[in-house]
N, C-alpha and C positions, 0 to 999 in steps of 0.2 A: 165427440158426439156429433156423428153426424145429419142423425136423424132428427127430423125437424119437430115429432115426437116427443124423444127424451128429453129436447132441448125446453118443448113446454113446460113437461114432467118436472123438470128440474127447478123450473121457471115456478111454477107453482109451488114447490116445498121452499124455495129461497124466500119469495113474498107470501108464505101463510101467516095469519095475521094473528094465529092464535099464538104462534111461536113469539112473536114481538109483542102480543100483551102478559104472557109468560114473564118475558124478560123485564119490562116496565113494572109489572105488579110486584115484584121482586123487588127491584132498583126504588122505587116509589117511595117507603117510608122515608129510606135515608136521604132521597131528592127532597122530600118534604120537611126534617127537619135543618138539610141545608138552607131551601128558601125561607124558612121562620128565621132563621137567624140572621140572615142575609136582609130580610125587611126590617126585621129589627134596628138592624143597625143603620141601615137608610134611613131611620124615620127618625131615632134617635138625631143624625146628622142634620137632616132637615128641620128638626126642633130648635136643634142649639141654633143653624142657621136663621132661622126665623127671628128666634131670642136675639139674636146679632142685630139684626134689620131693625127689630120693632124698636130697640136701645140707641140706636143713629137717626132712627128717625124718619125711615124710606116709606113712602108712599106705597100701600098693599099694591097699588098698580102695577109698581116697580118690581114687586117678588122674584119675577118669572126671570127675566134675566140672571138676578144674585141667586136664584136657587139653582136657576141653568151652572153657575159658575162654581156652587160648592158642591154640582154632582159631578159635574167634569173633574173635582180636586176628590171626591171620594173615590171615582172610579179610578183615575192613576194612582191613588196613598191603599186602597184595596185591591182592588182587578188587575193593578201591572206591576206594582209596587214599587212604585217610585216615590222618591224622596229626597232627600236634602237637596242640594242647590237645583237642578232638574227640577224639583217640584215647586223649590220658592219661583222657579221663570222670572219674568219680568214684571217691575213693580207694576200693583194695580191700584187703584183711587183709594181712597181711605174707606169705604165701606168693605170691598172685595179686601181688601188690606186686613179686617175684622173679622171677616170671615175665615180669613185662612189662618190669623192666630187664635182668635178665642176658639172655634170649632174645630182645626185640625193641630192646633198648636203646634203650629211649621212656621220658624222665624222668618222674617223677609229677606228680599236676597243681599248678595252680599255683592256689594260697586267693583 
């Protein structure tokens, strides 16, 4: 294609934007009930974790951290799927300790 022409022509049927709301609108219910399940079960994780915290006794200030730490272990035990020694890593203090058995019921590691 040497013509600088066809080259638009071309240019324009690749980026038409109805074609790509085509394929989205299609694709779309099934993205949708991926992501309902997908929250689901984050919120679930984030509940029991909570349940974890408020039972040891952490400071709501504290949350953000322990929640950072039981979405980091959702995402590798869902998103990458890791597990067993890999995922127990290195021991962590007795609360992260709680969280990673009561909510994801992954033993700690082993010496």
């Amino acid at each position: 294609m040497s013509d600088s022409n066809q080259r638009l022509i071309a240019w324009q049927m690749k980026t038409d934007t109805s074609r790509m709301k085509e394929t989205l609108d299609a694709l779309r219910p099934e993205m949708l009930e991926h992501y309902k399940a997908a929250v689901a079960s984050l919120c679930e994780m984030e509940t029991k974790a909570r349940q974890t915290l408020n039972a040891a006794g952490v400071h709501t200030i504290m949350y953000v951290p322990y929640l950072s730490y039981a979405r980091q272990l959702y995402k590798l035990s869902r998103q990458q799927g890791i597990s067993g020694e890999s995922f127990a890593g290195r021991p962590a203090p007795a609360v992260l300790a709680a969280i990673r058995t009561q909510v994801f019921d992954a033993a700690p590691p082993t010496p």
